[in-house]
C-alpha positions as CSV (number, residue, x, y, z in Angstrom):
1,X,-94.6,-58.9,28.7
2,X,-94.7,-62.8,29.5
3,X,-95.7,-63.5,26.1
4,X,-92.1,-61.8,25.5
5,X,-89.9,-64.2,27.6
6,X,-92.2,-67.0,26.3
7,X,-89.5,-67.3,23.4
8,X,-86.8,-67.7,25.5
9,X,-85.9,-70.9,28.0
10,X,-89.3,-72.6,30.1
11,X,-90.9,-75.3,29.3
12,X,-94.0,-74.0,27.4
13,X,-90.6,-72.8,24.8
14,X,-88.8,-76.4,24.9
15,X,-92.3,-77.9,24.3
16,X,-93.7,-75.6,21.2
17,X,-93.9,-77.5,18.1
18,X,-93.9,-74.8,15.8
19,X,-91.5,-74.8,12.9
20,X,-88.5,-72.3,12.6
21,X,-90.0,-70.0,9.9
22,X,-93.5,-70.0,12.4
23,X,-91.2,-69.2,15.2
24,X,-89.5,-66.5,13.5
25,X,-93.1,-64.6,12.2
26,X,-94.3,-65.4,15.6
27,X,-91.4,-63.1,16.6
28,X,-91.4,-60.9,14.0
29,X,-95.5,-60.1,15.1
30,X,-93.9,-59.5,18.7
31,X,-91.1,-57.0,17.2
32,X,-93.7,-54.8,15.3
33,X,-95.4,-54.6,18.4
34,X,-93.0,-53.6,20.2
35,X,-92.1,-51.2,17.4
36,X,-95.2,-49.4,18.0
37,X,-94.8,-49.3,21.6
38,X,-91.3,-47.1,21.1
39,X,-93.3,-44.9,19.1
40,X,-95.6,-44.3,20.9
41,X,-93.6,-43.5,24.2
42,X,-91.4,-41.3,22.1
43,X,-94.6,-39.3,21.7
44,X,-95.7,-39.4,25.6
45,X,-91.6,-37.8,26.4
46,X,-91.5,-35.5,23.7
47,X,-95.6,-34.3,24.8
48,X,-94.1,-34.1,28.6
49,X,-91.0,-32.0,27.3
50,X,-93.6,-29.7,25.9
51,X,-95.3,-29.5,29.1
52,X,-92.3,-29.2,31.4
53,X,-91.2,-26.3,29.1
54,X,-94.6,-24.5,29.2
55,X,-94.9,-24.6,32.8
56,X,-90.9,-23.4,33.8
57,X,-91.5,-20.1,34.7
58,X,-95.0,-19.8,35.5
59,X,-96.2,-23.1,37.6
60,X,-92.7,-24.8,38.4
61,X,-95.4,-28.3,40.0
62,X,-96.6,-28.9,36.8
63,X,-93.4,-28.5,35.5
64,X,-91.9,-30.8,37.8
65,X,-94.6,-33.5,37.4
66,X,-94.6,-33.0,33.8
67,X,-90.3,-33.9,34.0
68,X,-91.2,-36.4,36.1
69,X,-93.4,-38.2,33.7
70,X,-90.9,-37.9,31.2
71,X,-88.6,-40.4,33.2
72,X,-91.2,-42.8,33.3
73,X,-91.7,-43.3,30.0
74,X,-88.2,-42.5,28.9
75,X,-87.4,-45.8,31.4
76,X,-90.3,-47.8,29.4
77,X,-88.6,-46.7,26.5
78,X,-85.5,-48.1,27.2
79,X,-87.0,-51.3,28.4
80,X,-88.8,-51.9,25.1
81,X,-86.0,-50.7,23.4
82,X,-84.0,-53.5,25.1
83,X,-86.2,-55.7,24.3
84,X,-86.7,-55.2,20.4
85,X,-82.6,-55.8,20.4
86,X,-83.5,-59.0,22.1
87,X,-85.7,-60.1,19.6
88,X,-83.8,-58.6,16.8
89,X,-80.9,-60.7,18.0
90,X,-83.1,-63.6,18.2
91,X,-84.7,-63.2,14.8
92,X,-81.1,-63.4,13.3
93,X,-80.2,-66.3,15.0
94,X,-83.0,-68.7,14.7
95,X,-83.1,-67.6,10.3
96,X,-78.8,-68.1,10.5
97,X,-79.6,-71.7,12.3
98,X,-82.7,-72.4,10.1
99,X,-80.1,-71.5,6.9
100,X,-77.5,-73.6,7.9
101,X,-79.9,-76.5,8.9
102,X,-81.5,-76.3,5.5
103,X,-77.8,-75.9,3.8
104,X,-76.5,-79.0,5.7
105,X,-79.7,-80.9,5.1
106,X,-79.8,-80.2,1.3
107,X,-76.0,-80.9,1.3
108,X,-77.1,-84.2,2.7
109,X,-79.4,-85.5,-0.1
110,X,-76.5,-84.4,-2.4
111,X,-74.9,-86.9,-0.7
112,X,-77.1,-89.4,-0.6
113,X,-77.7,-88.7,-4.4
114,X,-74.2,-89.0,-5.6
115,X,-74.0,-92.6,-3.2
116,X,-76.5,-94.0,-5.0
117,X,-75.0,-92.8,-8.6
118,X,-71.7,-94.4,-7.7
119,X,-72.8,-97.0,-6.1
120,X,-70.0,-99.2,-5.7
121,X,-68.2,-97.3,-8.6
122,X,-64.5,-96.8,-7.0
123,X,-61.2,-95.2,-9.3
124,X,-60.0,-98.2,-9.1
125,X,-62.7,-99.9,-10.8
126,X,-63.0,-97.2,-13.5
127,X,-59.4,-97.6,-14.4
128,X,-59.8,-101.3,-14.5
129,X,-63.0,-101.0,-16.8
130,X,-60.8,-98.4,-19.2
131,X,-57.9,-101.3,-19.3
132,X,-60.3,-103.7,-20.7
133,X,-61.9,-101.4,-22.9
134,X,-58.5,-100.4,-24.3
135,X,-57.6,-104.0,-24.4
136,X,-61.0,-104.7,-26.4
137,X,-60.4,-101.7,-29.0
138,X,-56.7,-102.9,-29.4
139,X,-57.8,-106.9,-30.3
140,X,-60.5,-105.5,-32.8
141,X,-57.8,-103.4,-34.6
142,X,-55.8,-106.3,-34.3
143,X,-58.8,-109.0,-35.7
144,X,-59.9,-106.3,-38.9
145,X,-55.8,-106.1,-39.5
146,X,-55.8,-109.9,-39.9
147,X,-58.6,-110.2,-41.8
148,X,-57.9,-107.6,-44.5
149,X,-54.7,-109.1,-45.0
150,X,-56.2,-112.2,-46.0
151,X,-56.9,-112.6,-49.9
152,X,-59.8,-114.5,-50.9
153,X,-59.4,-117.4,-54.0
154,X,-56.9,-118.1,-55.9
155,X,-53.6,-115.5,-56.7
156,X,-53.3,-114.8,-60.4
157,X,-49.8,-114.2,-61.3
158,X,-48.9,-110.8,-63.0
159,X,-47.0,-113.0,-65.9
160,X,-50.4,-114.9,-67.2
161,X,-52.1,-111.6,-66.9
162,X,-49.2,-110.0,-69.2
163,X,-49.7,-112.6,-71.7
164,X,-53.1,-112.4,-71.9
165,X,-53.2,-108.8,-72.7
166,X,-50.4,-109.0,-75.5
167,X,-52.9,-111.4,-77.0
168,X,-55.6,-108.9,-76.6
169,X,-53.8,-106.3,-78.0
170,X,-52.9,-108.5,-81.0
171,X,-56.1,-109.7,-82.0
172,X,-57.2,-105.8,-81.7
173,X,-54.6,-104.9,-84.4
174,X,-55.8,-107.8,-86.7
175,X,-59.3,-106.9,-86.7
176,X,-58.3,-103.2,-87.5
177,X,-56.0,-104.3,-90.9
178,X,-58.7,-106.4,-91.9
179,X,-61.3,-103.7,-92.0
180,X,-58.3,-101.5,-93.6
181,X,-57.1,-104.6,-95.8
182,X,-53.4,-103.2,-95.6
183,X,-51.8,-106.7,-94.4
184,X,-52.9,-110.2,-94.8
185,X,-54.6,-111.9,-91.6
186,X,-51.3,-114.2,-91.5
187,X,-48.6,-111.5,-92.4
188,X,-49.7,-109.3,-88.8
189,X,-46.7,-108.2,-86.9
190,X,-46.1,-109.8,-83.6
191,X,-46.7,-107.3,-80.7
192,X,-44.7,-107.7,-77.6
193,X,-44.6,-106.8,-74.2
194,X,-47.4,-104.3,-74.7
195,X,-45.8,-102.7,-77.5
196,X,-46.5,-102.8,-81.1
197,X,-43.5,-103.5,-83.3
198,X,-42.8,-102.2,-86.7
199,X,-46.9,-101.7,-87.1
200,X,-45.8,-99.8,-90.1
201,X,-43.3,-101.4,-91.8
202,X,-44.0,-101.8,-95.9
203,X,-44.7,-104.4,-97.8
204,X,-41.8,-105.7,-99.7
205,X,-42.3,-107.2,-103.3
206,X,-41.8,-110.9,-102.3
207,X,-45.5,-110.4,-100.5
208,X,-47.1,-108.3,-103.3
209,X,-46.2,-111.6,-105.7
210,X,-47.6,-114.1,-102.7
211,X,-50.5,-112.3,-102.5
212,X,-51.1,-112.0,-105.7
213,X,-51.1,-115.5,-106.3
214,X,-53.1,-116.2,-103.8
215,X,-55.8,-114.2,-105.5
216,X,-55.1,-115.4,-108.7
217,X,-55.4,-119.4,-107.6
218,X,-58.9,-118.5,-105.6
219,X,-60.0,-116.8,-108.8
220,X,-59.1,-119.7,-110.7
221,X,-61.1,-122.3,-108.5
């Protein structure tokens, strides 16, 4: 049994090196043990039971001796049975510890970990950092705004650009009563403001007799 109370206080415990998970199936070896042990004296009580029983009214010594064997081993049962509650107990305790030593370890190099992430990151500093950025975002709309608005060259005023398509317009309807030879190329109505006026009106007699003569004194040269 001193391998037993080896576990618990003594220096030969204080000194083992052993690791928490070796302790505990060191243990664990010493609980089966001692889980075969009960078993067995269970066996040696219930076998002196059966003797006590067969001897009661025929050899009342054997009967006697038989009982009295019976509280032996029923006493070395209930110190082993003690003593697999002891290591039971200690079992628990030492895989509670070695969870919570693990737990508070890894819960440490969490901690470490999100340290050096950070580093010297504070809220402070990200809320500074978003200022500036917003600060940044808000000049660049700012420079785009100002340089969109900017028109490159010269401005052409909407007045020349008028002008320019009434004379379009009127050198469109001169080619087009030329090829129809309805009016003379210096008799075309003026068009105005985009609009062609009296494009129809009829030729009166005075410009049949013009043009006439104007065909009769090219005919004639």
């Amino acid at each position: 049994m001193s391998g037993i109370w080896g576990w618990f206080g003594g220096g030969a415990a204080q000194k083992r090196k052993d690791t928490p998970k070796n302790v505990i199936l060191d243990l664990r070896t010493q609980l089966e043990m001692l889980q075969k042990r009960e078993n067995h004296i269970l066996r040696q009580i219930e076998e002196q039971d059966k003797e006590a029983r067969k001897h009661v009214t025929t050899n009342k010594t054997a009967a006697k001796n038989a009982l009295r064997r019976k509280k032996v081993f029923e006493g070395n049962l209930e110190q082993t049975m003690n003593h697999i509650n002891t290591l039971e107990q200690q079992i628990n305790s030492i895989e509670s510890a070695n969870i919570n030593k693990e737990t508070f370890e890894a819960m440490q190099r969490a901690s470490e970990a999100m340290k050096q992430i950070h580093g010297k990151l504070t809220p402070e500093k990200v809320d500074e950092a978003m200022e500036r950025l917003q600060e940044h975002h808000q000049l660049n709309d700012e420079i785009s705004n100002a340089i969109s608005s900017v028109s490159l060259g010269n401005q052409v005023d909407d007045s020349e650009l008028d002008a320019e398509l009434d004379e379009l317009m009127q050198k469109d309807l001169e080619d087009k009563m030329l090829e129809t030879g309805t009016l003379p190329a210096d008799r075309l109505p003026t068009v105005a403001n985009g609009e062609i006026k009296n494009s129809k009106q009829p030729v009166t007699e005075d410009d049949e007799e013009a043009e006439l003569r104007k065909l009769q004194a090219e005919m004639a040269m």
